[in-house]
C-alpha positions in Angstrom: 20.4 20.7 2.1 18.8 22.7 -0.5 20.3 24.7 -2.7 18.9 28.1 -1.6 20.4 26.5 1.9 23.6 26.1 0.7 23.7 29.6 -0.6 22.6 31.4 2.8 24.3 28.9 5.2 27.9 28.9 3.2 30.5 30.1 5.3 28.6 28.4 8.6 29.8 24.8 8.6 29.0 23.8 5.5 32.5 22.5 3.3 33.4 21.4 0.2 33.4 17.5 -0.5 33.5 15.0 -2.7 30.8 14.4 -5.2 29.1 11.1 -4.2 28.3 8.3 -6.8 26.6 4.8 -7.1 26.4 2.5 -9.5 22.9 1.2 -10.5 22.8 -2.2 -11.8 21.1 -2.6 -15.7 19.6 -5.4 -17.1 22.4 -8.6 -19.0 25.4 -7.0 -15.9 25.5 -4.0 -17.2 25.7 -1.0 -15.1 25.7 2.6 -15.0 27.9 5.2 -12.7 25.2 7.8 -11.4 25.9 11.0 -9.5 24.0 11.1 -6.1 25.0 14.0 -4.3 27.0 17.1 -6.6 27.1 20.6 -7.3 27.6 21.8 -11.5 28.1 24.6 -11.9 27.4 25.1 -15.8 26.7 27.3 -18.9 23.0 26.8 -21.2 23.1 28.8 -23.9 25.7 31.3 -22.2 23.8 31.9 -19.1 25.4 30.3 -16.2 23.4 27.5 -13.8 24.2 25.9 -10.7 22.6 22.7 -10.3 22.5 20.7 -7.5 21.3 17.2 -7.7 20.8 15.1 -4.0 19.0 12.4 -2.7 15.6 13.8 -1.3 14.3 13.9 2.2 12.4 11.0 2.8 10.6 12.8 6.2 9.0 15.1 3.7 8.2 12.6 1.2 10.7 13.5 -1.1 11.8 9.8 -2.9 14.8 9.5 -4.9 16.7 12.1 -6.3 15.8 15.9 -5.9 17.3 18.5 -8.8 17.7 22.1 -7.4 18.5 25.1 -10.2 19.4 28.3 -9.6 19.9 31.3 -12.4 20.0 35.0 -12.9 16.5 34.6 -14.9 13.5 32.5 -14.0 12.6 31.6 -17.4 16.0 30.0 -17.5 15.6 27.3 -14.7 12.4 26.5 -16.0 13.6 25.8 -19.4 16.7 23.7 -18.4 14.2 21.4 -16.1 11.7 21.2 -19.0 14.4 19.7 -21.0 15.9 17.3 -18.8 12.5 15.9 -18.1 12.1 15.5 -22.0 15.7 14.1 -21.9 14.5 11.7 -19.0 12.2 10.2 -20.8 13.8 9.7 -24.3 16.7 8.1 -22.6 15.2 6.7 -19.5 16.8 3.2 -18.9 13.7 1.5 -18.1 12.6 1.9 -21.5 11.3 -1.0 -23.5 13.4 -3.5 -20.6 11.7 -5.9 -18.0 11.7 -4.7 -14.7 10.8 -5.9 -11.5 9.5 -3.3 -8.3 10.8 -4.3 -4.9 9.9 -3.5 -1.9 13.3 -1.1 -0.5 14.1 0.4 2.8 11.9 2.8 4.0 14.5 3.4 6.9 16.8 4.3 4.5 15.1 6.3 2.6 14.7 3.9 -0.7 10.9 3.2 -1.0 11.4 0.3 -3.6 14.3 -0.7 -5.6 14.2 -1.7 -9.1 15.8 -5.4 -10.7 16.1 -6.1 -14.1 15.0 -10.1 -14.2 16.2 -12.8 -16.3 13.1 -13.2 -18.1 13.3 -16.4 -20.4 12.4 -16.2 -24.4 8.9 -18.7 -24.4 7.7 -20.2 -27.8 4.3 -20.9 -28.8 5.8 -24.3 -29.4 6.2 -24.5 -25.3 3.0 -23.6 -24.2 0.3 -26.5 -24.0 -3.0 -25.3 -23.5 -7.0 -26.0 -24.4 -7.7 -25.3 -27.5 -8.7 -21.6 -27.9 -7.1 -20.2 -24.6 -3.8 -19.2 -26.0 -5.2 -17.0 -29.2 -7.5 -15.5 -26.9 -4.9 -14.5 -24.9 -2.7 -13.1 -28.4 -6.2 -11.4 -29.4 -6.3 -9.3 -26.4 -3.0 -8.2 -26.4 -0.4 -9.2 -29.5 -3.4 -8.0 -31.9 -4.7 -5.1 -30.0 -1.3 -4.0 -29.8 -0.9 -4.8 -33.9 -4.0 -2.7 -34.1 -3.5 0.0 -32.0 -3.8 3.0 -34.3 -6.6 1.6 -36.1 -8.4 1.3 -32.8 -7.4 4.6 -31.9 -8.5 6.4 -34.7 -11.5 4.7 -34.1 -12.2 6.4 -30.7 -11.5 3.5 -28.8 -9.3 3.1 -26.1 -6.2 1.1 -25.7 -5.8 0.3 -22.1 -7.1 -2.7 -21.5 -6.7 -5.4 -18.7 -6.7 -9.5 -18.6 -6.9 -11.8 -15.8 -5.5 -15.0 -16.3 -6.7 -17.5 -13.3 -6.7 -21.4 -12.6 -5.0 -23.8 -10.2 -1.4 -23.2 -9.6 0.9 -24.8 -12.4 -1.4 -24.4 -15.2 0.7 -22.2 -17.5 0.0 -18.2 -16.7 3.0 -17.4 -16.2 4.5 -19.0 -18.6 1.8 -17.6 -20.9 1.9 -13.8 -19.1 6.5 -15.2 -20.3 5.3 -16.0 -23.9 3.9 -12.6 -24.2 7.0 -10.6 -22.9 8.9 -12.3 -25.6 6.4 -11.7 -28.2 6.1 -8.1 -27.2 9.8 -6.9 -28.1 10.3 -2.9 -27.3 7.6 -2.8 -24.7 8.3 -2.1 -21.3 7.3 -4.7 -19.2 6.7 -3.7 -15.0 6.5 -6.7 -12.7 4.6 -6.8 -9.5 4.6 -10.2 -7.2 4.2 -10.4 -3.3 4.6 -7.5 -1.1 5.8 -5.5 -4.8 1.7 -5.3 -5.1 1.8 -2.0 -2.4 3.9 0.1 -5.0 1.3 -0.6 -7.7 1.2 3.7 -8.2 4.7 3.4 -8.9 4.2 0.9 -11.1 1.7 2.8 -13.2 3.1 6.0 -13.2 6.3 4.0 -15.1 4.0 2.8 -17.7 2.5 6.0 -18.4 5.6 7.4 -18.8 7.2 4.8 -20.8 4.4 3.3 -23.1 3.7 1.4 -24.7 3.6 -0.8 -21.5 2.6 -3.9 -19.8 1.8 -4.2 -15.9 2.1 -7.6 -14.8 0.3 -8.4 -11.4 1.0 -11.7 -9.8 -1.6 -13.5 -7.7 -3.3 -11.0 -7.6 -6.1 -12.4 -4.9 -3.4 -11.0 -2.3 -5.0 -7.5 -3.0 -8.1 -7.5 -4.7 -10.5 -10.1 -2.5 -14.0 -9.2 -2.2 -13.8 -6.0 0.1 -16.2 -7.2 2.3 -13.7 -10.2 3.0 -10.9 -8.0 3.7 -9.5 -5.9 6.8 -8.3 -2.3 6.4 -5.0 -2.7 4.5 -5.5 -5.2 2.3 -8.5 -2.9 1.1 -6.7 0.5 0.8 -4.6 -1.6 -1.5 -7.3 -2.8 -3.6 -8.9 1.1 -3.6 -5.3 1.8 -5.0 -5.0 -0.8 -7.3 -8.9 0.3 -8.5 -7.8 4.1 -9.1 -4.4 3.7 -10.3 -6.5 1.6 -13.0 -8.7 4.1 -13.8 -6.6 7.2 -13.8 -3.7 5.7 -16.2 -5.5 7.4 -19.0 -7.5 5.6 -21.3 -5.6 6.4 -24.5 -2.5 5.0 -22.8 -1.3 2.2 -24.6 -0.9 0.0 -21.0 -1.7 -3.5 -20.7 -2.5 -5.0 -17.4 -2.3 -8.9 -16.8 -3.5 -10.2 -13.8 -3.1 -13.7 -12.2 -4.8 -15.7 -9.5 -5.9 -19.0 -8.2 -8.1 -18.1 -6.7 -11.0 -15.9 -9.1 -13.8 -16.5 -6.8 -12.5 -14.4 -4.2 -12.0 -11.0 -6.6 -14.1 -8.1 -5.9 -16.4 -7.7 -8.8 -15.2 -3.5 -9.1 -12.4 -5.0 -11.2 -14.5 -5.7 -14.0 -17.1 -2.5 -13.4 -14.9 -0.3 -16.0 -13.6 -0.9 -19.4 -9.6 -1.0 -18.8 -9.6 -2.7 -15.5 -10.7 -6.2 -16.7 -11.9 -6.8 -20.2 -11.0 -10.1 -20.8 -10.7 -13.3 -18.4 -8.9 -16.1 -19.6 -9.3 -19.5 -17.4 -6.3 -21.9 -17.9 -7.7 -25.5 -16.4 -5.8 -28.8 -15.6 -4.9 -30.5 -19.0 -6.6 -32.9 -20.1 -5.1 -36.7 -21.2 -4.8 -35.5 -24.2 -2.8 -32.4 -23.0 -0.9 -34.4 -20.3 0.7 -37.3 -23.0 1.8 -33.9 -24.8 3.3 -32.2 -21.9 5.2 -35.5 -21.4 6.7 -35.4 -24.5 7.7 -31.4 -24.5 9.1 -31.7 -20.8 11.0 -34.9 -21.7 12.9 -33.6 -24.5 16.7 -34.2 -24.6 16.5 -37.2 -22.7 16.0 -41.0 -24.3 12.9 -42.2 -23.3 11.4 -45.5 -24.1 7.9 -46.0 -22.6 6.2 -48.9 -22.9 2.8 -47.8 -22.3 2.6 -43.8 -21.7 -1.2 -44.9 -21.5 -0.7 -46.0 -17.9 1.1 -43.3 -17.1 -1.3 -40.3 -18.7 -4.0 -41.7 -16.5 -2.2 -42.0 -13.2 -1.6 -38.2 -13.7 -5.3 -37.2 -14.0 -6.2 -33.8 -12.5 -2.4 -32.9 -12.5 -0.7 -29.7 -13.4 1.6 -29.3 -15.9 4.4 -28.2 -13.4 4.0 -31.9 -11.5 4.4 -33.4 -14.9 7.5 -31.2 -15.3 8.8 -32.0 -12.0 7.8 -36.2 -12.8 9.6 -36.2 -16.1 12.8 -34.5 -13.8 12.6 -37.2 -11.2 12.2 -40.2 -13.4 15.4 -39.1 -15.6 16.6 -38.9 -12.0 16.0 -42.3 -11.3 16.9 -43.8 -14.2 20.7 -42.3 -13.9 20.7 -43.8 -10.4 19.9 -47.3 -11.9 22.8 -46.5 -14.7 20.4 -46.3 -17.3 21.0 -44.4 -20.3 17.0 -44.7 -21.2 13.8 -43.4 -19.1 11.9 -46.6 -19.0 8.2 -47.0 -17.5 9.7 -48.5 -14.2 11.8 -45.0 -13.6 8.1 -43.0 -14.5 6.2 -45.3 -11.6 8.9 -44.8 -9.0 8.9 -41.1 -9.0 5.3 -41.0 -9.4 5.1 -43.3 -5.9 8.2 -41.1 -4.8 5.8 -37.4 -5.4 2.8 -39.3 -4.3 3.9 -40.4 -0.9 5.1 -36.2 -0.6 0.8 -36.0 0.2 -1.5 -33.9 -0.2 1.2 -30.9 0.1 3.7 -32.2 -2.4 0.7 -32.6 -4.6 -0.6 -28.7 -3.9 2.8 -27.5 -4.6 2.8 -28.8 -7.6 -0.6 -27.5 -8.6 -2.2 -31.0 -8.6 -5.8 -31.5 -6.2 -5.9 -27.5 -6.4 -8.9 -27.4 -4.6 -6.8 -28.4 -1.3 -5.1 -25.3 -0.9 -5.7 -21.9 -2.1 -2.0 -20.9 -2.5 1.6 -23.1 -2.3 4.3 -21.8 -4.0 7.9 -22.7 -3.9 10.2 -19.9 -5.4 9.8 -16.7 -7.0 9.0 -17.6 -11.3 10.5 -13.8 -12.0 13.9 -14.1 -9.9 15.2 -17.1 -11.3 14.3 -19.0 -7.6 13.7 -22.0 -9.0 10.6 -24.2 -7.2 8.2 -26.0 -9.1 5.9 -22.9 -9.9 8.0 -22.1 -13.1 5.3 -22.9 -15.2 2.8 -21.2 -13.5 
């Protein structure tokens, strides 16, 4: 009911009740008690208001909350919503945090819900990549965003859009991680998996509370090559094109895309300035890169390997999350053989152990990419686990 409702129907079965609350969980399990359904009566400036503030009517596409006021003078309402906008957005919780869209109940009336992930702090020191991949991943973002008001004063804009791609396990997320962390006081909106249909939501937060960064995850879900695409997927990638676009070029908003698949993207993406300006590909280390990987991922336990030569070369075209999850199994093994040291013989049994997993093991963990276009096992931003956490 309305509030010009409740004034006209009072007296014809409508009755005082309690005012309704919830409680909205916040990021580090904090939370916040919210009014959902109340009517204030109160004074602005000695002029009286009645507000009423309910949950709107999702058959009439009203999402969320709904904020009716009523007062002698026009000029009055209008001032006291002006100001709790402003007030909305100087204290708006979302606000420099990481938050994650999901998809909500559209039976209920909740078109997405919002979660506040766990997001881990990622050093440079933890990233192993080609030489020259990393800084120009820093220059199109940690600099630009260093930069920002010389650029602007410049004339130029400051959205701008990056697409990491590669196999699956080669480091963008954990890169796409590494940036978060770097990026303190930005707010940070994450879309993965169905999340990729609420990308206008997503946008319209970052406008609102930038500086910003839009994370997109596999992003090849959306935005194939139209012609390769039936009806849905393609009024999603029109969306994901104009949302782009109409974020406003002086808005301070990075977008980082992710796929393993950049062959099938439609080329629109990178038509404009501020959809894709930069592509970054992140390839399957090298031996070089794979004898360092083994030492970051097998830190804290006592290794002793004989000839790491033999083992960096039975890894070739690997991933970095199979070397993680190899390093995992053979401290695994060498506890059940009630060794305190991770010896050669426990690295060539869980290699034979991943290896007779085939060709799917193997795609899971990003290795023979070219096998499969997409295996994942767990969700990087909620914590799930899976061996995709270095993705």
């Amino acid at each position: 009911m309305s509030l010009s409702g409740l004034v006209h129907d009072y007296g014809f079965g409508v009755v005082e009740g309690p005012v309704r609350r919830t409680v909205i969980a916040l990021e580090r399990g904090r939370s916040l008690t919210c009014i959902t359904t109340g009517l204030l009566l109160i004074t602005d400036r000695e002029r009286p208001l009645a507000v009423l503030l309910a949950r709107g009517d999702r058959h009439f596409g009203g999402a969320g909350l709904r904020l009716d006021v009523m007062a002698p003078e026009q000029e009055a309402c209008e001032r006291f919503v002006s100001e709790i906008r402003a007030l909305m957005r100087e204290h708006n919780v979302f606000r420099g945090k990481v938050v994650a869209l999901k998809v909500g109940d559209e039976m209920m009336g909740r078109g997405m819900s919002v979660e506040f992930p766990a997001v881990e702090s990622v050093g440079q020191e933890q990233i192993v990549l080609p030489e020259g991949v990393l800084a120009s991943v820093e220059l199109h973002t940690l600099e630009f965003a260093q930069h920002a008001d010389t650029l602007r004063a410049a004339g130029h804009h400051l959205r701008r859009g990056l697409l990491l791609h590669g196999p699956p396990g080669t480091g963008k997320t954990l890169s796409t991680m590494y940036l978060i962390s770097r990026l303190e006081g930005r707010t940070v909106v994450i879309l993965t998996g169905a999340a990729l249909g609420l990308i206008g939501d997503a946008c319209a937060i970052a406008r609102e509370l930038a500086p910003a960064m839009v994370v997109l995850e596999d992003l090849d879900l959306v935005a194939q090559e139209r012609t390769t695409m039936g009806y849905g997927a393609t009024s999603l990638l029109f969306r994901l094109l104009n949302e782009m676009d109409g974020i406003g070029e002086d808005a301070d908003v990075i977008f980082v895309l992710t796929t393993n698949r950049a062959d099938l993207l439609e080329p629109a993406l990178a038509a404009r300035p501020g959809r894709i300006d930069q592509a970054v590909e992140f390839p399957l280390p090298d031996a070089d890169a794979r004898a360092r990987l083994l030492e970051l991922f097998a830190q804290g336990a006592d290794g002793d390997l004989a000839d790491r030569g033999a083992i960096v070369a039975r890894t070739d075209g690997v991933s970095p999350a199979f070397l993680r999850e190899l390093v995992r199994k053979a401290v695994l093994h060498a506890a059940r053989a009630g060794s305190a040291t991770v010896r050669d013989e426990h690295f060539r049994e869980a290699l034979d152990l991943l290896e007779r997993g085939g060709s799917t093991m193997r795609a899971m963990l990003g290795a023979d990419s070219g096998t499969a276009h997409r295996l994942q096992a767990g969700d990087d931003w909620a914590g799930g686990g899976g061996y995709a956490t270095y993705e």
